[in-house]
PAZAPA-4460 file (N, C-alpha, C; in steps of 0.05 Angstrom, whole numbers, plus 32768, in hexadecimal, padded with zeros to 4 digits):
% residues 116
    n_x    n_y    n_z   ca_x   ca_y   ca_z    c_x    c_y    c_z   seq   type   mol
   8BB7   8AAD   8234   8BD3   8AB3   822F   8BE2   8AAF   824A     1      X     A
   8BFD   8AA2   824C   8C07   8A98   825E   8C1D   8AA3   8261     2      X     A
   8C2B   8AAA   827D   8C40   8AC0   8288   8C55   8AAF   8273     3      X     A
   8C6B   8AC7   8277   8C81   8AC3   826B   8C97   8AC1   827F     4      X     A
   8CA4   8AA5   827E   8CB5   8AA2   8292   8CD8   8AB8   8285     5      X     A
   8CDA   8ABF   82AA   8CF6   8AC7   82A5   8D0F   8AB9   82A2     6      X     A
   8D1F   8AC8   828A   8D35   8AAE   828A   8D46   8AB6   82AB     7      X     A
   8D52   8AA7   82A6   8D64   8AA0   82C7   8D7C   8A9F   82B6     8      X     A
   8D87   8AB5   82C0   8D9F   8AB5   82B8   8DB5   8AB2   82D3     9      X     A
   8DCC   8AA6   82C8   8DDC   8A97   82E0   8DE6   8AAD   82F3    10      X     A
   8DE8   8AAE   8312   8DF1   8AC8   8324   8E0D   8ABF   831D    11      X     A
   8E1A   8ACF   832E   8E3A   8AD7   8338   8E3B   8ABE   8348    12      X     A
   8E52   8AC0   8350   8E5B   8AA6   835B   8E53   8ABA   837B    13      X     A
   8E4A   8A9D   838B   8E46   8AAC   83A9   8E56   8AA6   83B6    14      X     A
   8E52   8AB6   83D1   8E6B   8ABD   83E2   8E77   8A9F   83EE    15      X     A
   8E65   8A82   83F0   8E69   8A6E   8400   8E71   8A5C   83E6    16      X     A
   8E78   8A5C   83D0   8E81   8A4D   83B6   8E9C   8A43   83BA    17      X     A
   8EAE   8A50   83CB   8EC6   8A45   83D0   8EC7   8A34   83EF    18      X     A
   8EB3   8A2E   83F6   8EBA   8A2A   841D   8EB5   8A06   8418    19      X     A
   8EC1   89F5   8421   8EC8   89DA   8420   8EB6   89D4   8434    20      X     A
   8EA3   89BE   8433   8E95   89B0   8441   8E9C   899E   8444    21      X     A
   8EA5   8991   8463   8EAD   896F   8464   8E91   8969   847F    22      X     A
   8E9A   8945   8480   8E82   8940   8494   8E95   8931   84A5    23      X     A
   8EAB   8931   84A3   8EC0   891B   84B3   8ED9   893B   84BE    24      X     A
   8EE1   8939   84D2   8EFA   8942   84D3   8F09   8930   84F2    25      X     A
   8F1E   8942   84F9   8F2B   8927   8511   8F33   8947   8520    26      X     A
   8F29   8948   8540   8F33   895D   8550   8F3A   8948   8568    27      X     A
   8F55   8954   8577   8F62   8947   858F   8F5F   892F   8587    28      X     A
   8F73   8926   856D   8F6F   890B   8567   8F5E   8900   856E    29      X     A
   8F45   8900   856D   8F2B   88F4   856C   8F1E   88F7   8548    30      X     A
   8F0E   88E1   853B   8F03   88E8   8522   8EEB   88F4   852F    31      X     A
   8EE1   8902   851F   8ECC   8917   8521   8EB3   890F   8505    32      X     A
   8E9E   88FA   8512   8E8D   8903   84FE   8E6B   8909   8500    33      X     A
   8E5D   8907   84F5   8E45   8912   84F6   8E38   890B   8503    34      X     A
   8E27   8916   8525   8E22   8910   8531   8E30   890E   854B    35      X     A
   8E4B   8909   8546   8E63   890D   855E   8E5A   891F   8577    36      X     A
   8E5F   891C   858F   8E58   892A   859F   8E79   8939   85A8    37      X     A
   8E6D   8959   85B0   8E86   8971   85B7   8E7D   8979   85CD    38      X     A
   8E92   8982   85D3   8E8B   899F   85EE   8E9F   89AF   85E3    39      X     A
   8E8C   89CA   85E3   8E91   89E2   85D6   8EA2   89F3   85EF    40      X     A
   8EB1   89F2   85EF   8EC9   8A0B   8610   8EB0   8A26   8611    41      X     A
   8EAA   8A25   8627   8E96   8A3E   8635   8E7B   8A3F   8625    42      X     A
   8E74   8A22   8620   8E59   8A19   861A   8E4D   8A0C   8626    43      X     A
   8E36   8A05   8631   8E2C   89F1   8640   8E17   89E1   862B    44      X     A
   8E19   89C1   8635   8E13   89B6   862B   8E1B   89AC   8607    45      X     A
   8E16   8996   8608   8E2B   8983   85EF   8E21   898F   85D0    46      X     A
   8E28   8984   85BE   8E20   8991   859F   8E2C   8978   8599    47      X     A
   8E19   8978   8583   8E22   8964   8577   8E25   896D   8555    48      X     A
   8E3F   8964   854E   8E52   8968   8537   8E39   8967   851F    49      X     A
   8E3B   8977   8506   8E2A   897C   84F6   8E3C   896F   84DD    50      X     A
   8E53   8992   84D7   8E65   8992   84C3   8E74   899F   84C2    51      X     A
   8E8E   899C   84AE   8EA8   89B0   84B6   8EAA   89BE   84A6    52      X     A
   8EAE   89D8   84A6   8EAB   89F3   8488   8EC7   89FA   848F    53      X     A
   8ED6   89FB   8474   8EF2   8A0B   8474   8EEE   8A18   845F    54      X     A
   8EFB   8A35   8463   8EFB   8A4C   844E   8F1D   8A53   8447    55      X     A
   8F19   8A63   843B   8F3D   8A74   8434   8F46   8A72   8443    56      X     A
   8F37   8A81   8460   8F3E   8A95   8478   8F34   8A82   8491    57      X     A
   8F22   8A76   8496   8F17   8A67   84A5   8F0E   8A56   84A5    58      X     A
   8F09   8A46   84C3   8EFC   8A2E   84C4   8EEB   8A2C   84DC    59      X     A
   8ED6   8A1E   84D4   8EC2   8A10   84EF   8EB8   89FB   84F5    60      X     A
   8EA1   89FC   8503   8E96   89E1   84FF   8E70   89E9   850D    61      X     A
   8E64   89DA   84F9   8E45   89E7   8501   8E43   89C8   8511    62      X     A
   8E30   89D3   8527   8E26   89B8   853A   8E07   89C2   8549    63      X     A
   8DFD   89B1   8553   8DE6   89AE   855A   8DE8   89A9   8575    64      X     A
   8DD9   89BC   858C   8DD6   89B1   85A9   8DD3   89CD   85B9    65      X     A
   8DDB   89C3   85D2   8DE6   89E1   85E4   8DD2   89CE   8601    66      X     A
   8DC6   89DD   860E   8DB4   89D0   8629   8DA4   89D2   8620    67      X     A
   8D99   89B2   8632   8D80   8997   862D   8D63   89B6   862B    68      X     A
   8D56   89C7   861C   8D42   89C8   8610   8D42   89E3   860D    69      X     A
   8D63   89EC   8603   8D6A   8A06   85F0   8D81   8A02   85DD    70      X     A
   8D7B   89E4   85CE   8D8D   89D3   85B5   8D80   89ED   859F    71      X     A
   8D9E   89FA   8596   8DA4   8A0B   857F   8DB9   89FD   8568    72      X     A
   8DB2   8A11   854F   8DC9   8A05   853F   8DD2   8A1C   853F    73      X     A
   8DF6   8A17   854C   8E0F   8A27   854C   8E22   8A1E   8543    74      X     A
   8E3D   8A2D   8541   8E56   8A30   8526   8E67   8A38   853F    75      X     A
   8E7D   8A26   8540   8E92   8A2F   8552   8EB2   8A26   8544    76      X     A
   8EC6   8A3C   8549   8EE1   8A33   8542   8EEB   8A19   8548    77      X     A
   8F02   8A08   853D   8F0D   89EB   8540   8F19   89F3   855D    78      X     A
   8F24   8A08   8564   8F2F   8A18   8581   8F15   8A17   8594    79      X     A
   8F06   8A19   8592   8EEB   8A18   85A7   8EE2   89FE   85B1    80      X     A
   8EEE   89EB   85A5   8EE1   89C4   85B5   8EEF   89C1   85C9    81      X     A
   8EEC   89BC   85D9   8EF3   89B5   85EC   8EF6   898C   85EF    82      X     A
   8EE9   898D   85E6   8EED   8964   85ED   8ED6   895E   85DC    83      X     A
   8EDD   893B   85CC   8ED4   892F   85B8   8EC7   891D   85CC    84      X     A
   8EB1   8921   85D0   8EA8   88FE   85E5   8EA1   88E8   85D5    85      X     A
   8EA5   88D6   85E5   8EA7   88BC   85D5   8E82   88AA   85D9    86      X     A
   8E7B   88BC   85EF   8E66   88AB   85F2   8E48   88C0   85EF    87      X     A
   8E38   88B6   85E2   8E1D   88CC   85D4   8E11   88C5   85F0    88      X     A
   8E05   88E0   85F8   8DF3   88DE   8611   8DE4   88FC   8608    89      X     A
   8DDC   8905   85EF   8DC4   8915   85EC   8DB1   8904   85E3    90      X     A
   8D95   8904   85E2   8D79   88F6   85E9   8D83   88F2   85C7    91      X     A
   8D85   8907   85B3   8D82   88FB   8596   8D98   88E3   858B    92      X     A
   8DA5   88EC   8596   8DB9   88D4   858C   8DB9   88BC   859B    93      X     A
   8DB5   88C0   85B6   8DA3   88A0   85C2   8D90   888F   85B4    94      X     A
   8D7C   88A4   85AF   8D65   8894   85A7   8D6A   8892   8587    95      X     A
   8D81   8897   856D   8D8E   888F   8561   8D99   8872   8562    96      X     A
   8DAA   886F   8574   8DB2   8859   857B   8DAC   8844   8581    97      X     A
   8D93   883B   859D   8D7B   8833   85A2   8D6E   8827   8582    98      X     A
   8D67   883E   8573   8D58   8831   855B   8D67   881D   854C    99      X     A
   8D80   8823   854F   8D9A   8811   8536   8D96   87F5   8545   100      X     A
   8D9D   87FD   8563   8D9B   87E5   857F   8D80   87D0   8577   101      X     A
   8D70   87DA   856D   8D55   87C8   856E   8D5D   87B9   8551   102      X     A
   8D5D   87CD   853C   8D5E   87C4   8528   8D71   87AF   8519   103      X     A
   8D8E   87AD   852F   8D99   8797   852A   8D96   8776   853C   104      X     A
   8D89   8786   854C   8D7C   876C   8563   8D5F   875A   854A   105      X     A
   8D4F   876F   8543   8D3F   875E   8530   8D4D   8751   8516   106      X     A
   8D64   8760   850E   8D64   8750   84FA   8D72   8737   84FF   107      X     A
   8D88   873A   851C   8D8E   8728   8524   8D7D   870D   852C   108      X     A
   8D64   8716   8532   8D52   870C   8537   8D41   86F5   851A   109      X     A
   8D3F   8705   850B   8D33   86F5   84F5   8D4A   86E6   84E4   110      X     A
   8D6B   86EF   84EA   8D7D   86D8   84D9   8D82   86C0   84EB   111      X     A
   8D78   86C1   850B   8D7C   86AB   8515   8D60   8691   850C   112      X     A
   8D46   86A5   850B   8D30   869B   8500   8D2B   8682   84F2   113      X     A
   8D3A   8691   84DD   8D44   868B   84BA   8D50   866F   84C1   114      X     A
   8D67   866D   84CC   8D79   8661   84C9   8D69   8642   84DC   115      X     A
   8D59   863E   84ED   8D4D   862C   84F6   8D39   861C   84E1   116      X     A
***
């Protein structure tokens, strides 16, 4: 004889059902997207952009970083960035780039191939 499953009946609506998730936004006229590098005002070391949560009442933005080998994931106000840099100089998003870097060099590589 085999258990009797419980029905699942549907919960309440939860508390995060209304909060808007985007992956793009634009601070100090700069676009802002995933991966973007920040400096957080009275943070050390860069974060890099996750996602942007807006509620009724508020808004943030979750990012990834802090100093080279105490990288946390933290939530800071659109008032807390200090500057959008334009150029990735944390090790993950280098070696991100690097990989894309190779990967268009080979393929560049095999359509010149081709074409002989």
């Amino acid at each position: 004889m085999g258990r009797r499953t419980k029905s699942q009946e549907p919960a309440g609506p939860r508390p995060n059902d209304g909060w808007v998730y985007s992956e793009e936004i634009q601070v100090n006229g700069r676009n802002v997207v995933h991966g973007t590098e920040l400096k957080i005002a009275g943070q050390r070391g860069r974060f890099r952009f996750l996602r942007h949560i807006k509620t009724e009442t508020t808004e943030w933005v979750d990012v990834w970083g802090g100093p080279k080998g105490a990288e946390n994931w933290r939530s800071y106000t659109l008032d807390k960035i200090k500057r959008v840099h334009y150029k990735n100089q944390t090790v993950e998003n280098l070696a991100v780039e690097y990989k894309q870097k190779m990967k268009d060099k080979k393929a560049e590589a095999n359509a010149d191939s081709q074409e002989d």
